[in-house]
C-alpha positions in Angstrom: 0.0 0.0 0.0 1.4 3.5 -1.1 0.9 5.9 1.5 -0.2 9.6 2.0 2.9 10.1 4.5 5.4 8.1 2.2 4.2 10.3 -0.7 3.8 14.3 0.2 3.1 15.4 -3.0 -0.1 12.5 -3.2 -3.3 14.5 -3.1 -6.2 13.0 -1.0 -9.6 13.0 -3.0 -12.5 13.7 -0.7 -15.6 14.7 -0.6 -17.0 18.0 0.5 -19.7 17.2 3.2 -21.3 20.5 2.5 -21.8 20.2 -1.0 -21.0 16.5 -2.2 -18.4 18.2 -4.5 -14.9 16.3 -4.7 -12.3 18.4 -3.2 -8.8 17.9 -3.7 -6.5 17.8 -0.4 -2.7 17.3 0.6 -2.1 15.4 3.9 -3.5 16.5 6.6 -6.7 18.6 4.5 -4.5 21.2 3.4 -5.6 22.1 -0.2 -3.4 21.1 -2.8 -3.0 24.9 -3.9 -1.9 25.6 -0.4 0.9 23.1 -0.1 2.1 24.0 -3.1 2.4 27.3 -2.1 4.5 26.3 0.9 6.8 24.0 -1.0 7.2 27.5 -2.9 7.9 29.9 0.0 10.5 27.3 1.9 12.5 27.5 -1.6 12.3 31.2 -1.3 12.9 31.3 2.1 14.4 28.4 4.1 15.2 30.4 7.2 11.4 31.8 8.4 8.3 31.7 6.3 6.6 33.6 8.9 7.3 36.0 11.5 4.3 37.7 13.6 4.8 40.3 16.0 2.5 41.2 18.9 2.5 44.3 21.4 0.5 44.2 24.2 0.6 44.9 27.7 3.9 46.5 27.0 5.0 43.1 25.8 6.2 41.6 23.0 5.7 38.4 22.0 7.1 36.9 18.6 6.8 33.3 17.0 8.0 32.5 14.0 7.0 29.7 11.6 9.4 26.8 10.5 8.2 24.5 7.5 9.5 21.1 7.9 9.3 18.4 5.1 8.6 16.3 3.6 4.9 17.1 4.6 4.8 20.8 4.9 4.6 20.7 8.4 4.3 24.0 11.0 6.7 24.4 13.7 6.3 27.3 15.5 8.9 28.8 17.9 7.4 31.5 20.5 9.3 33.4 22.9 9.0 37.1 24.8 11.0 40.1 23.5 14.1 40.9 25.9 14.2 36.8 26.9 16.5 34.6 26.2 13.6 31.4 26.4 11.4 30.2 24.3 8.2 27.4 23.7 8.9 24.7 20.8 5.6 23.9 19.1 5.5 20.4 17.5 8.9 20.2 15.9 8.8 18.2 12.8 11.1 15.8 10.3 13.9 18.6 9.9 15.3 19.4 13.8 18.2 20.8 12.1 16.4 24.4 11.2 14.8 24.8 14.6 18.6 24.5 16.2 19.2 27.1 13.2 16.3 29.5 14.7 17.3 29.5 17.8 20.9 29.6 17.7 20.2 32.8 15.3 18.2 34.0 18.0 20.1 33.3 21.3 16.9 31.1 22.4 17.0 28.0 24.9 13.8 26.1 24.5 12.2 25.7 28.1 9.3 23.7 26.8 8.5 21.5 23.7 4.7 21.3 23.2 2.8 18.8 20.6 -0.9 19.5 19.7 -0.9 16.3 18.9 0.9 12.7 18.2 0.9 12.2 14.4 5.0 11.6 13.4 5.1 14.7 11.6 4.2 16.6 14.5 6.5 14.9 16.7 9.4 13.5 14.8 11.7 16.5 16.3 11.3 15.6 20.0 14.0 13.5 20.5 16.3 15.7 19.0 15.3 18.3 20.5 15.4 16.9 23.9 18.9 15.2 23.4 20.0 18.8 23.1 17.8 20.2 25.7 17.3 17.2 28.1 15.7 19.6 30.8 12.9 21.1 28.5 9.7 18.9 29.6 7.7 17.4 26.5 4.3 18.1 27.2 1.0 17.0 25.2 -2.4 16.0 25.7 -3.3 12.7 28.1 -5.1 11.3 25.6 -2.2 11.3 22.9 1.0 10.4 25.2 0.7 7.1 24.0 1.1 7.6 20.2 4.5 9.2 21.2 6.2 5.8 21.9 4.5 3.4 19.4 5.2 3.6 16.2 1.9 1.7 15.4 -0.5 4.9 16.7 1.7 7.7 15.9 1.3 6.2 11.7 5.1 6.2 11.1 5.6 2.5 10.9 2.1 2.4 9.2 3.4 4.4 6.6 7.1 3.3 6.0 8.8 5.6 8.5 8.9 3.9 12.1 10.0 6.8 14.7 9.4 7.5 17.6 9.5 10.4 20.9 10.8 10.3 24.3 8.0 9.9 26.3 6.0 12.3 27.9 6.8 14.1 30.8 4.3 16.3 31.3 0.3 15.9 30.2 -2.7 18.3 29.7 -6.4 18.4 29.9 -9.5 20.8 28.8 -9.4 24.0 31.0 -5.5 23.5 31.7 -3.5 26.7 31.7 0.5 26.0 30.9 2.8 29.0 31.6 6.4 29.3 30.9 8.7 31.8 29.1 6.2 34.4 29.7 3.6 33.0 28.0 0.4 31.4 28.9 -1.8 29.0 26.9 -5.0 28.0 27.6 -5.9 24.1 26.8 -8.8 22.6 25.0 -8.9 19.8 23.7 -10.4 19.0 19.7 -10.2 15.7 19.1 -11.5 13.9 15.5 -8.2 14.2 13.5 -6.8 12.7 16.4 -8.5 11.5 20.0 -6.2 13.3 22.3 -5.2 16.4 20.1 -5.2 20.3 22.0 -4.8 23.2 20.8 -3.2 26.4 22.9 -5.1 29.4 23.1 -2.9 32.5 23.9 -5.1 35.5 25.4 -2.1 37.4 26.2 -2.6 39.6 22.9 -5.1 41.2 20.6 -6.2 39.8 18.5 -5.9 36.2 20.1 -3.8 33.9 18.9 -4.4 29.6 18.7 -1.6 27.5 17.8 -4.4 24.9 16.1 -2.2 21.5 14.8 -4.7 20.0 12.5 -7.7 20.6 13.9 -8.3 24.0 11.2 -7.0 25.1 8.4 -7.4 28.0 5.7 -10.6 26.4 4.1 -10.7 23.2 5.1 -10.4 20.9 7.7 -8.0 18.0 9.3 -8.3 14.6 7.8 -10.1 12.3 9.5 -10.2 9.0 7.9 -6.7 7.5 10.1 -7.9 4.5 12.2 -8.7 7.1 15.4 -10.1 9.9 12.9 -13.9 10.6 13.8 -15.3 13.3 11.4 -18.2 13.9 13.9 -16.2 15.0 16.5 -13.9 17.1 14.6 -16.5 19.4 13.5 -18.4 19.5 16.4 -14.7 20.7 18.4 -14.4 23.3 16.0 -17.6 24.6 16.5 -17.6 24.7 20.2 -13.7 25.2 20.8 -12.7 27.5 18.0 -15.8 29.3 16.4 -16.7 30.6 20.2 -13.2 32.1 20.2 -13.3 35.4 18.5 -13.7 36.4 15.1 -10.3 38.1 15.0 -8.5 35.3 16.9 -5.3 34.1 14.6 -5.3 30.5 13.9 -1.6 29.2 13.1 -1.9 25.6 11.5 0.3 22.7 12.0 0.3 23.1 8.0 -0.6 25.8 5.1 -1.1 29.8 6.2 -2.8 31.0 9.0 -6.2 32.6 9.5 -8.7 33.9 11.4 -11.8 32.0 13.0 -14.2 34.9 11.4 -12.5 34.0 8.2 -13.3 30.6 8.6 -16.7 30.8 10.2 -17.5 32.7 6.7 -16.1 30.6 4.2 -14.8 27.8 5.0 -17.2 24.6 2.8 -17.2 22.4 5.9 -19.1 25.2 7.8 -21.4 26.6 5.1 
């Protein structure tokens, strides 16, 4: 069996639930258009395909984005103007450009975060925490377990066994986690994967949700793995993310980011 993670560039035919149109999606739901656009802007720009700036509360917070392939995968660095820490957000197949960031950047991480346990979202950790061996690994309870078996996390599935040091810290719904200045809230979306989370920082405005693959610019995470439920996804989206506000940033674990208006507005899964 060929699979979607062997094969980045294999688009995934499915079908629009709001229409019955066929749709054409990369892995993870990101439209085809999208990734190709990615592929584009790493070429351009190996270094950071996206930096965002906030000031509030006479703070500045900063994350940039780090495109990891071969699957187009977001890894998003996050620290606090003026400190020398930072928050690792699911660090993907390529390690070597997040030591890259950071080492440009003077930044220790204190924290590596995963939304969720799919490899590409993970396949960074032990790297990472080979360097950084006092940086807890934190993710949701009900996803620890795809970090040490290949089987759940889809690598050996898919013809890339891997897998992460385990867990050593694990979250819930209504959890707050604080460190390098920042605070996330915790909710928990699960339907692209049981125990995904995303992290809700309040700290700014607009809000800001470091979303996995729960939502993405027009479409959706894929939910036809083993543990996929599309139910569940949709309903987590309406009642974890559309509730948030319309101008809350969404920054997906793949493609641009956008905005939960934008998405309550267009996107064909919610029409």
């Amino acid at each position: 069996m060929i699979s979607l993670l062997a094969c980045p560039g294999l688009v995934y035919i499915a079908p629009c639930v709001c229409t019955g149109l066929q749709v054409k999606f990369a892995p993870d739901g990101v439209t085809l258009h999208e990734q190709q656009t990615r592929s584009s802007q790493l070429r351009e720009s190996p270094k950071f395909i996206l930096i965002s700036i906030f000031d509030a509360d006479k703070k500045m917070v900063k994350w940039h984005c780090i495109v990891s392939q071969p699957f187009a995968e977001n890894t998003y660095i996050a620290t606090v103007a003026g400190r020398s820490d930072c928050l690792v957000i699911d660090p993907g197949f390529e390690p070597d450009k997040v030591f890259q960031s950071l080492e440009s950047e003077d930044l220790v991480p204190s924290a590596i975060l995963n939304t969720h346990g799919h490899s590409d979202h993970i396949a960074g950790n032990a790297a990472l925490k080979e360097r950084w061996p006092t940086a807890p690994l934190v993710i949701g309870h009900g996803d620890a377990n795809k970090l040490t078996d290949p089987e759940l996390n889809l690598s050996a599935t898919y013809g890339l066994p891997m897998v992460s040091p385990p867990a050593d810290s694990m979250l819930a719904a209504g959890d707050v986690f604080a460190d390098a200045g920042l605070e996330f809230e915790v909710r928990e979306t699960p339907g692209h994967s049981p125990g995904h989370i995303v992290f809700i920082c309040k700290q700014h405005d607009p809000w800001v949700v470091f979303g996995g693959d729960v939502l993405f610019r027009g479409s959706i995470g894929r939910t036809d793995f083993p543990d996929g439920n599309h139910e569940h996804l949709i309903t987590a989206v309406r009642e974890q993310l559309f509730t948030l506000p319309d101008t809350t940033i969404v920054l997906p674990g793949h493609g641009p980011s956008t905005t939960v208006g934008e998405e309550k507005a267009t996107n064909p899964f919610f029409a």
